[in-house]
N, C-alpha and C positions, 0 to 999 in steps of 0.2 A: 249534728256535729258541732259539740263547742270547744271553745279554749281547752289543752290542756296541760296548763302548769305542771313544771317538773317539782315545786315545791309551794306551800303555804303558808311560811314563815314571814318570809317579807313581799309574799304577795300582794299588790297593792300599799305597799306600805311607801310613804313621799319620805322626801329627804328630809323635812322637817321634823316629821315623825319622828325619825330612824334617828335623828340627832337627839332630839329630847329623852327617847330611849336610852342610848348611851350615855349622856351626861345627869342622867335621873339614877344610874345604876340600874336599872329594870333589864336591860340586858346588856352582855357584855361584847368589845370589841372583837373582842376574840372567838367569842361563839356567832359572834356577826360575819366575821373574815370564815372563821370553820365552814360555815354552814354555804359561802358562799362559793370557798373553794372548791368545798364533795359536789357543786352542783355545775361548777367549769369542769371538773374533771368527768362528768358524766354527761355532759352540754354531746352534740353530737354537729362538730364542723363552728364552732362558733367561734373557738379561739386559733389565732395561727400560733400565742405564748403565752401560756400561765404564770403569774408570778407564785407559786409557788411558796417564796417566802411570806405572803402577805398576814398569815397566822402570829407569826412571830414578829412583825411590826404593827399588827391591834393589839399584844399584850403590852406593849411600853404604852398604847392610850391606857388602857388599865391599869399600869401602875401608877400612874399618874394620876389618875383620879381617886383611887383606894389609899395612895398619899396624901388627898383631900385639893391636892392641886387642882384647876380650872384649864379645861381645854378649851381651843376653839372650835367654833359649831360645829366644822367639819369633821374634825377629827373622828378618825378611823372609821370613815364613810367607806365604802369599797366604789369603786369607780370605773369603768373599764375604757377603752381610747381604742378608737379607728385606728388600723395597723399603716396610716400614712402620716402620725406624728409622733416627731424627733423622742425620744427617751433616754437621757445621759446614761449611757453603758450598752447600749440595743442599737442593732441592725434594722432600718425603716423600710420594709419590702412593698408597703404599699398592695400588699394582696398578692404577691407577684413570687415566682422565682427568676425572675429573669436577674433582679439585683445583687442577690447573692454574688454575684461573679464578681461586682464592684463596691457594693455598700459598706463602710466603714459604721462602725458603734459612733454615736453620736458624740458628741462631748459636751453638750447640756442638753438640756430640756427643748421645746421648742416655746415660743411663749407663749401658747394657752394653756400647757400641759404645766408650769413651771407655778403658775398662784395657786392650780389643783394639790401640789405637792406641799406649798408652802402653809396651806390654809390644813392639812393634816389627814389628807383624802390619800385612802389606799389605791394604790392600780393593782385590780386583780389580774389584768393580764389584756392584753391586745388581740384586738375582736375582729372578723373576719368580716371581707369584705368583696365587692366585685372589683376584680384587675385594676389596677392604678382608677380607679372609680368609677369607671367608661362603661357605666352601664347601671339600668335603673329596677333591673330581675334578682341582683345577690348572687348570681350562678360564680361559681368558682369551680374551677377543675384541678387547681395545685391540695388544695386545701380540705375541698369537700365544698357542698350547696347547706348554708344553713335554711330549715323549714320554717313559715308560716308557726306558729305555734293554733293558730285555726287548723282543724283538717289534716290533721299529721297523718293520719293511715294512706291518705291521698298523695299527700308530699305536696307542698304547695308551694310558692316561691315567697322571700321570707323582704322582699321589696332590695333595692339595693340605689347606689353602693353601699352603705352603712349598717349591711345586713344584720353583722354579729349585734352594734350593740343594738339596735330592736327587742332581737330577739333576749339577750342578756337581759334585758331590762323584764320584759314578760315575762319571763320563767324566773323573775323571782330572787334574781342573784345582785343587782345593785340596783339603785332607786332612778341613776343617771349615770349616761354614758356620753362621750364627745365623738359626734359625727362628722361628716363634710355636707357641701350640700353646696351642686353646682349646675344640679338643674331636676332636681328633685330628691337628692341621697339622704335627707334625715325627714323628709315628709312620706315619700313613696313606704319605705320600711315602718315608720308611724304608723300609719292606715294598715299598712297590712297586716300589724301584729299587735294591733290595739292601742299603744301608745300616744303619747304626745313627739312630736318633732316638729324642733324650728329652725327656718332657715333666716339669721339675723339679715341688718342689710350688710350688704359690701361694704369691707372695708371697717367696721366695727372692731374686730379682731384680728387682728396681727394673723400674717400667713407664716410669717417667719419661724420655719422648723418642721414645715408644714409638708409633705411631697408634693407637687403640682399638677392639676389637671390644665385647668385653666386661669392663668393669671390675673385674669378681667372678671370670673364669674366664682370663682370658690369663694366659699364660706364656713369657716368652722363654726360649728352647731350644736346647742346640747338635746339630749332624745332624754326623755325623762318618763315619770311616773304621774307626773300631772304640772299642768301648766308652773306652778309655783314651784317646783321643782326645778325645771327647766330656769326661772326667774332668776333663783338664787344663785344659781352659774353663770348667766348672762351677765347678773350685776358684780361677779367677782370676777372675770375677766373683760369688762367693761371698765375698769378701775371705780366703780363709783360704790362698790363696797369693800372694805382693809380684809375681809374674811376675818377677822379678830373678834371685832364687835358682834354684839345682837345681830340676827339675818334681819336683811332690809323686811320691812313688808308689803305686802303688790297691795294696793288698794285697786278697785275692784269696781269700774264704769258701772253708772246705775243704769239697770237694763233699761228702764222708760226712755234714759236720754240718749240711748244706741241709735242709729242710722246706719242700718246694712245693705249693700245692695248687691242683689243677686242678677248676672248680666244677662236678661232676658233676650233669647234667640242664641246664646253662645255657641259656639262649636263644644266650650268646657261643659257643655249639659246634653250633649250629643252622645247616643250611643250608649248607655250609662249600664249596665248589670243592673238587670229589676231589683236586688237585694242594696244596693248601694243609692239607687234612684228613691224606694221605699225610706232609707234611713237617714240621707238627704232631705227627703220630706217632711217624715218624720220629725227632724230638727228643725226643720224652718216652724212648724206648727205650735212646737215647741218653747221656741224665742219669741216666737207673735203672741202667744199665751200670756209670756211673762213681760211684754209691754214692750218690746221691739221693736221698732216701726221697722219691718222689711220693705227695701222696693224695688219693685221690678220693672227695669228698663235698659235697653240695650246700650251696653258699655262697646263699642266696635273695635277700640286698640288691644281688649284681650284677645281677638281672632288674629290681628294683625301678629301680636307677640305668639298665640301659638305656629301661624304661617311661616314667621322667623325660624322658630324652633327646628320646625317638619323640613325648610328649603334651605334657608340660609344660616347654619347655627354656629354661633363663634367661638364656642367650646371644643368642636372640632380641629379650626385648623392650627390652636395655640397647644394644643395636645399632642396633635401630629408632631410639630414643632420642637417639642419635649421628645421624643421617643425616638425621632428618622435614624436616627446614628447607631440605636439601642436594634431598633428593627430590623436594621443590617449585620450585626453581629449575633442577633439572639434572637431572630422573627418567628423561628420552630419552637421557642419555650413559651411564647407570649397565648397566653386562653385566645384560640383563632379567632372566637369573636370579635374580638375586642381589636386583635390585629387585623381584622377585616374593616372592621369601625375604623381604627386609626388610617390606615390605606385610603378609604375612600375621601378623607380630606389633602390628601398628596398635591392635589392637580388646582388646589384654591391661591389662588394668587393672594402677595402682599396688600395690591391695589382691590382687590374685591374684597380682603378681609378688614380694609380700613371703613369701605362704603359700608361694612357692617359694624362696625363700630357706629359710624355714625347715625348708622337707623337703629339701633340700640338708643343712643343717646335722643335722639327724637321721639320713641317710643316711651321710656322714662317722662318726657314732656308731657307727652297726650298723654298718660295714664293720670298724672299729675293734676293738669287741666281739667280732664273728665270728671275726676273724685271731687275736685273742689267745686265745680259748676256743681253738683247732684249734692252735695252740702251732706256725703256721706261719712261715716265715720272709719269705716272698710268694708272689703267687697267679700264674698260669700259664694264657695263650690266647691264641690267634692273634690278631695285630695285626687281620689285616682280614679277612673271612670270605670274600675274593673274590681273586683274582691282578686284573691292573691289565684294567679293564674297557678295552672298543675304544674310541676317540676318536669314530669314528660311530655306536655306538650311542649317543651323548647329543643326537644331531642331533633324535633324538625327543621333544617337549616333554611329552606324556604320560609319558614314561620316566625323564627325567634326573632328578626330583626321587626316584624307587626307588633309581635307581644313586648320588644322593647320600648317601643316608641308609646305602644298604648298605656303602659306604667307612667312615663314620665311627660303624656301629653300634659296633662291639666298644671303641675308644678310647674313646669318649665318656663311657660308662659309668667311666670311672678320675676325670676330670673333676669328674663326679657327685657322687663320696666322698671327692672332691679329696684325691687322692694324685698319688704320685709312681710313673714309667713309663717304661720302655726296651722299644724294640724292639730285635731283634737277625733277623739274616738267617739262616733256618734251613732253606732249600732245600739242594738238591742243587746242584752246578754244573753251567751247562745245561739246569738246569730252569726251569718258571716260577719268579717271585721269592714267598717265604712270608715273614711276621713271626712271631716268635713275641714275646708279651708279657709283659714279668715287672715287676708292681707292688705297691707296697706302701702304707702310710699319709701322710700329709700327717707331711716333715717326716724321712723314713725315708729321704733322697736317698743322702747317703754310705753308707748300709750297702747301699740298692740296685744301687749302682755295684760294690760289694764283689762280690755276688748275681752281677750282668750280668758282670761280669770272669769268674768261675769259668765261669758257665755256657755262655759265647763261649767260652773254652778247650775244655769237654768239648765244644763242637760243632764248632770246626774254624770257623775264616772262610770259610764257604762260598762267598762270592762277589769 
């Protein structure tokens, strides 16, 4: 059972690519937006809005260039955006119908969505997601469940929150999509659907326009078609590229002077799908080949941040906090998971959610401390300890809340000691989809991106 792309055109194709195509004239904006929109309108649950007009604003990139004028890089790139940022003239439902009843058309952008627009990037339309993000499966019941592009006859779950664009990005329709990611939503969907997905550190990018899960833990994210992909978006919502100029370029850790460490005894290597354990292997084997020094020895604060996670988690009760008022007036429209999720942080007091602030902020310490004592470079485990669970086993309500937690065990934990995080596809081709994770400290993004460049080199873009 392999991958199976809805199209071949821009499959696998990076944004860098796709740019030099367009501004070579080798192919045109227009047949780029075409081809992308015949393949949203045949997509199945991936979009909650198609832009529709997106055909008729890549033909002004083309005339622009056929007038011999000079665009910027991006221009008429198609792009697709998580349905929980702001859009000047759109309704921001967040995955949801519950908003409908209140949500006004924005009256600008939000600012991450706002340098995408300026720099000449199409939005093909806003991509489907799990309920205000409260969840790490993609399940939606307003909208439809986007699939796994692994094992479609199966039906498989397509990772979440950040499902659509994963999946957008696989099948072929844009090179990069902008996710959230507040305790696995642009990694979990990575892993599951071959891609790349990063979750920057906190605070790197403005929330501003942004809908809210959690105040203290969201992050907007680009999910891309390969590491430098993802780069060139970081760096032009990061303000340290105009989007005018040449794209910056990732220069690229020489693998000999890597220091990975893999946290030996972890609860994160606990439990693993034989197919995900083999291609986690497989990688390390891999990176040690091409001059890696892996090590392995017990890092203890990633158990602690996944303990957090599982007991004490603080994205719950700021989430709760956002919705108690909504849940009272609209509790019967909200996907009951999600409403059963938000309920059960009801009963967390102020004073308990502070002393978890505070073991956040001590955990960020010990992660900190640990990395520098072991004089590594970042740390090394599988995105998700599972390949993409079946879509009916969540039919069980006894179950679903297992299989959500077992998604977003291993991400969440980075969250925790609020760092920075890339997934990268480290299967075989043909096989099930694996993550593997490589993260480092709050703030450590560009030299991460350095890290995930080498290490996607010695692994070959598997998918």
């Amino acid at each position: 059972m392999g991958f199976q792309p809805l199209a071949d055109v821009m499959k696998n194709t990076t944004l860098r690519e796709l740019s030099h195509q367009i501004r070579n004239c080798s192919v045109s904006a227009k047949e780029i937006a075409g081809q992308a929109l015949g393949l949203a309108r045949l997509s199945d649950s991936v979009f909650t809005r198609i832009n529709e007009g997106i055909v008729e604003q890549a033909e002004q990139v083309d005339y622009l260039l056929s007038s011999g004028k000079s665009v910027a890089p991006l221009a008429g790139i198609p792009v697709t955006l998580k349905d929980l940022y702001d859009v000047k003239g759109e309704k921001t439902l967040a995955g949801s119908i519950v908003l409908k009843h209140e949500a006004l058309p924005a009256s600008e952008d939000s600012d991450v969505v706002a340098p995408l627009r300026n720099a000449g990037m199409l939005f093909l339309g806003r991509v489907n997601m799990s309920e205000f993000a409260f969840s790490g499966m993609g399940l939606n019941p307003h909208y439809g469940t986007p699939r796994s592009v692994w094992d479609r006859q199966a039906g498989r779950l397509a990772g979440g929150s950040s499902s659509g664009s994963a999946v957008s990005i696989a099948e072929g329709m844009v090179p990069v999509s902008m996710g959230s990611d507040t305790a696995g939503s642009c990694r979990v969907p990575a892993s599951f659907n071959g891609v790349v997905g990063v979750k920057p550190s906190y605070g790197r990018f403005s929330l501003a326009g942004v809908y809210p899960l959690s105040h203290s833990s969201d992050t907007p994210g680009p999910l891309g078609m390969d590491v430098d992909s993802c780069f060139i978006i970081d760096q032009l919502l990061s303000g340290q590229w105009n989007g005018v100029s040449e794209f910056p370029v990732l220069e690229e850790v020489p693998l000999p002077c890597l220091r990975l460490l893999v946290p030996e005894g972890s609860c994160v290597l606990d439990d693993l799908d034989a197919a995900v354990e083999k291609a986690f292997d497989h990688a390390l084997s891999r990176l040690a080949e091409s001059g890696v020094k892996i090590v392995r020895k017990p890092l203890p604060v990633i158990d602690d941040c996944m303990d957090m996670f599982m007991t004490r988690a603080i994205a719950g009760f700021e989430a709760y906090q956002q919705h108690r008022e909504l849940l009272v007036r609209y509790g019967d429209e909200y996907d009951q998971f999600v409403r059963k999720r938000l309920m059960s942080f009801s009963s967390v007091s102020h004073e308990e959610q502070q002393s978890r602030y505070a073991l956040k902020t001590r955990l960020r310490r010990l992660f900190e401390v640990a990395v520098s004592k072991e004089g590594v470079d970042a740390v090394l485990y599988p995105t998700t300890p599972c390949v993409p669970p079946k879509i009916p086993d969540t039919l069980d309500t006894a179950d679903i809340g297992r299989i959500n937690l077992r998604c977003l065990r291993n991400t969440a934990t980075v969250n925790n000691f609020d760092g920075c995080s890339i997934s990268l596809p480290c299967h075989e081709n043909g096989q099930p989809p694996a993550g593997l994770m490589i993260s480092s400290g709050h703030g450590s993004d560009t030299l991460l991106y350095r890290i995930a460049a080498a290490v996607e080199r010695a692994l070959g873009r598997a998918c």
